[in-house]
N, C-alpha and C positions, 0 to 999 in steps of 0.2 A: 641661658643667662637672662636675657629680658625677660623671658616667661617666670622666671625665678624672680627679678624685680621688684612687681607690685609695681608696676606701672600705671596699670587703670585703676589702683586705689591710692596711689603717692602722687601721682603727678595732681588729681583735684584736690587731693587734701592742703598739698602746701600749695598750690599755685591758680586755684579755684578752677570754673570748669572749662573754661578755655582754652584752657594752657596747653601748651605748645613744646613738647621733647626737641632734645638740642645732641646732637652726637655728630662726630666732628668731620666726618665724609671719607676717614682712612677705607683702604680698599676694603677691610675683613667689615665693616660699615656698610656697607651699600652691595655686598653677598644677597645675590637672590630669592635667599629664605628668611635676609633678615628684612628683605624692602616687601616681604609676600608680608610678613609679620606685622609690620606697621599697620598695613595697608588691611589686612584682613580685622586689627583691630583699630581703627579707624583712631591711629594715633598721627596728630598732624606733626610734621619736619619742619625743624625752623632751617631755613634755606642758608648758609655761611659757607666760606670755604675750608678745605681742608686743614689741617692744622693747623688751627685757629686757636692759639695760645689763651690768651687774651680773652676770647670767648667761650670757653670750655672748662667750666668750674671742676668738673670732674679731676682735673689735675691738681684742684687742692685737695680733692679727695683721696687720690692718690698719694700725694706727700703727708695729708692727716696718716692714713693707713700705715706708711715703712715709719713715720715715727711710733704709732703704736707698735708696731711688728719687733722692731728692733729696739725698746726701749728700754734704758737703764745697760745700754749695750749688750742685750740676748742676741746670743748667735745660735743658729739651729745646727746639728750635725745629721739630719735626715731630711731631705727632701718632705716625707709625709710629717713629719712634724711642723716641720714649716708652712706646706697647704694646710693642714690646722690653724695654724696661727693665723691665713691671712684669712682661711673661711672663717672663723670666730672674730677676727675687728670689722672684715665687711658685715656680717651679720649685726655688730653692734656700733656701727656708722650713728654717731646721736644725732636725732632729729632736727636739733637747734643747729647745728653744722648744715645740713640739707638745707634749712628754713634759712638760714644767711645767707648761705650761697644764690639760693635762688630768689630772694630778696634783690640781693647784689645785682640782679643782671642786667636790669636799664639802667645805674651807673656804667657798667661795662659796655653795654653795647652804645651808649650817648659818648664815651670816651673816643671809643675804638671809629665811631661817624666821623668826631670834630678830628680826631688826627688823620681822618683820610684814611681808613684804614691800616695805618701804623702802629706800631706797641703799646699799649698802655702799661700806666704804670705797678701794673699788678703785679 
């Protein structure tokens, strides 16, 4: 899946060449093919803890996606139909969705400092 990403050409496009991957440290996360991964391509970890609401945009992504998935109330009656449908909305994820998100994240992460690490209101 990360290899499938376009990591080393999305992460400098939208966040210039600095930038810094953010994934949220659950156990299948930190599997020692996916820290060989990183690390072979010299993609830097932004340090946070585990599920980290708050700081893990990828869960708008996620709620962007079931509302595409199931939208106008489509219900799937086949499991392969339905991995269809989620590989075709990850595949067409719109860029300005990405570029917000990741715009958004020093609001987020200045939120998540000042409350002491507490909830924000996202």
């Amino acid at each position: 899946m990360l290899q499938q990403a376009s990591l080393m050409t999305e992460g400098p496009r939208l966040c210039g060449n600095n930038w810094v991957f953010q994934q949220d440290n659950a156990a299948v996360h930190n599997a020692r093919l996916t820290k060989e991964f990183f690390q072979e391509n010299n993609i830097t970890l932004l340090d946070h803890p585990a599920c980290s609401l708050d700081l893990n945009p990828i869960e708008n992504i996620w709620g962007w996606m079931a509302r595409e998935v199931y939208k106008n109330g489509h219900q799937f009656q086949a499991v392969d139909a339905l991995c269809e449908a989620i590989f075709n909305t990850w595949s067409n994820v719109p860029t300005t969705l990405l570029e917000t998100l990741a715009s958004g994240m020093p609001k987020r992460l200045f939120e998540v400092i000042n409350k002491n690490g507490g909830a924000a209101h996202y």
